[in-house]
C-alpha positions in Angstrom: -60.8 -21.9 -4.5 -60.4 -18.6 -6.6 -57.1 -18.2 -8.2 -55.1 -14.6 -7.6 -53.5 -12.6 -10.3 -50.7 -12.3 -8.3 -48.4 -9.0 -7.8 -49.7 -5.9 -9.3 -46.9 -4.2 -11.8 -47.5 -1.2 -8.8 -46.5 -3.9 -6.6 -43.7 -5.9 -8.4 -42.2 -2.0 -8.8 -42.0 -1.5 -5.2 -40.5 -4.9 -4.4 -37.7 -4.0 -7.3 -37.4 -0.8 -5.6 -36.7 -1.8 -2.4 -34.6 -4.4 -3.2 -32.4 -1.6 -4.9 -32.4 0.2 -1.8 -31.2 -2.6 0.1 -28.7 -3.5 -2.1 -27.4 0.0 -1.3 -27.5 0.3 2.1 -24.9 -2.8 1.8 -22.8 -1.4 -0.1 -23.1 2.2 1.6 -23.0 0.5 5.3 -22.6 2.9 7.9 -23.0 6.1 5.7 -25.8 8.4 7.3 -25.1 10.6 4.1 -25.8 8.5 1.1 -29.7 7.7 2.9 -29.9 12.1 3.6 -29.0 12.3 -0.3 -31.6 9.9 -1.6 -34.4 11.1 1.1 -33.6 14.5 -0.2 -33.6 13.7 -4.0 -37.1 11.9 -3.7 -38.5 14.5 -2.2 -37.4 16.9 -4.9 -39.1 14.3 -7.2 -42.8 15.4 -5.7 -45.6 17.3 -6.6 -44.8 21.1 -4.5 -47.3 20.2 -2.4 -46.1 17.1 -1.4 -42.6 18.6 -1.3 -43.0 21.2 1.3 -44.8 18.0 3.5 -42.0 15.8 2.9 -39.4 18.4 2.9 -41.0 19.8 6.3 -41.6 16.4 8.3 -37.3 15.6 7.1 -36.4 19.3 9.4 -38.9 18.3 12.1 -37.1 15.0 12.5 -34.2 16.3 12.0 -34.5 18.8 14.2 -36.2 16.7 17.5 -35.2 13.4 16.6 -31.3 13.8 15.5 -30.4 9.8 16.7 -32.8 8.5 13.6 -31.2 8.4 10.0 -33.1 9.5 6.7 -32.7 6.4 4.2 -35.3 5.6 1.3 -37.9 3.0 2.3 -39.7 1.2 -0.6 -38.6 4.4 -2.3 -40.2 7.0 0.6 -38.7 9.2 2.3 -38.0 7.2 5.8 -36.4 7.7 9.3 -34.5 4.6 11.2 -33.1 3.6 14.6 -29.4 3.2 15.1 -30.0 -0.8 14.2 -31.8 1.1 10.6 -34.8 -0.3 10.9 -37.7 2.6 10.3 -39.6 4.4 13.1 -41.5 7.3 10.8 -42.2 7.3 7.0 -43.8 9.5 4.6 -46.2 8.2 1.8 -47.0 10.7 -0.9 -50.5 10.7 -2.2 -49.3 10.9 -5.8 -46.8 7.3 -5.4 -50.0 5.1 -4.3 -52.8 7.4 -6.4 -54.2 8.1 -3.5 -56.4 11.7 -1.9 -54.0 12.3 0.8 -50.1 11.9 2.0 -50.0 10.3 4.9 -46.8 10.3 8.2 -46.6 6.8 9.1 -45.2 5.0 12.7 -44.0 1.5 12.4 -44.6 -0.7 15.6 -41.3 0.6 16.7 -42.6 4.2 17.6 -43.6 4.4 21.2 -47.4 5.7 20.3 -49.0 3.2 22.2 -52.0 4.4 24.4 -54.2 1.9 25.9 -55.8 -0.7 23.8 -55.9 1.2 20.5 -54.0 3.9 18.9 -53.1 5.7 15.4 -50.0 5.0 13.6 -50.9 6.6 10.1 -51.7 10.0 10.2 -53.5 11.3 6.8 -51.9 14.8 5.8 -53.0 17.8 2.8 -51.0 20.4 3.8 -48.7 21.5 6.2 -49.3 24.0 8.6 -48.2 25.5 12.6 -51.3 23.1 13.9 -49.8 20.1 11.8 -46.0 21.1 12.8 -47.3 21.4 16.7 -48.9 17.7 16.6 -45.8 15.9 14.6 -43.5 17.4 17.1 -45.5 16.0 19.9 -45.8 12.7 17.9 -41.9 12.6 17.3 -40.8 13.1 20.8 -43.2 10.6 22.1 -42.1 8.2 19.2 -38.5 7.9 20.3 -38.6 8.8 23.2 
């Protein structure tokens, strides 16, 4: 048997992080304006690039997806059902030293398409192409 080093610091962060969020959302219950604030305020915490993503996926959803809330997710911008649990989620390159962002579905977006099908979409830039598929993606998610 090998023996594990445990939590990363990167990981122990994250869990410190989103307990802080979720000590917020209880004391904040019911306010869809605290979790815009704090989607906003990370996102003008990014890289530009990764701010005109961000920034760009929060007016698509907003726009075609009014019924889901922005709220911080393990401190990423994130977008939840009426019950705030979180249907889309944005991952910036820079937060997990990664090449590329990516737009993330949780199980709760209605993607599915036969036996397999994506749920994390890897993203560099934003563009009329990228806008066209998220739109599609976002209406089919909650619909």
């Amino acid at each position: 048997m090998t023996k594990t080093a445990g939590f990363s610091d990167f990981e122990k962060e994250a869990m410190r992080q989103r307990a802080a969020e979720l000590r917020k959302e209880q004391s904040n219950k019911g306010s869809k304006k605290n979790g815009e604030a704090d989607v906003l305020e990370k996102i003008s915490e990014m890289s530009d690039q990764e701010a005109v993503i961000a920034a760009n996926l929060h007016q698509l959803v907003k726009t075609i997806a009014p019924n889901l809330s922005a709220k911080t997710w393990y401190s990423m911008p994130a977008y939840a059902n009426e019950n705030g649990q979180v249907v889309i989620f944005f991952q910036a390159a820079s937060k997990f030293k990664t090449r590329y962002a990516t737009i993330g579905f949780s199980d709760l977006a209605h993607l599915d398409e036969n036996d397999l099908w994506p749920t994390s979409y890897a993203i560099t830039e934003w563009n009329s192409s990228v806008s066209k598929t998220l739109t599609k993606l976002i209406q089919r998610a909650v619909a």
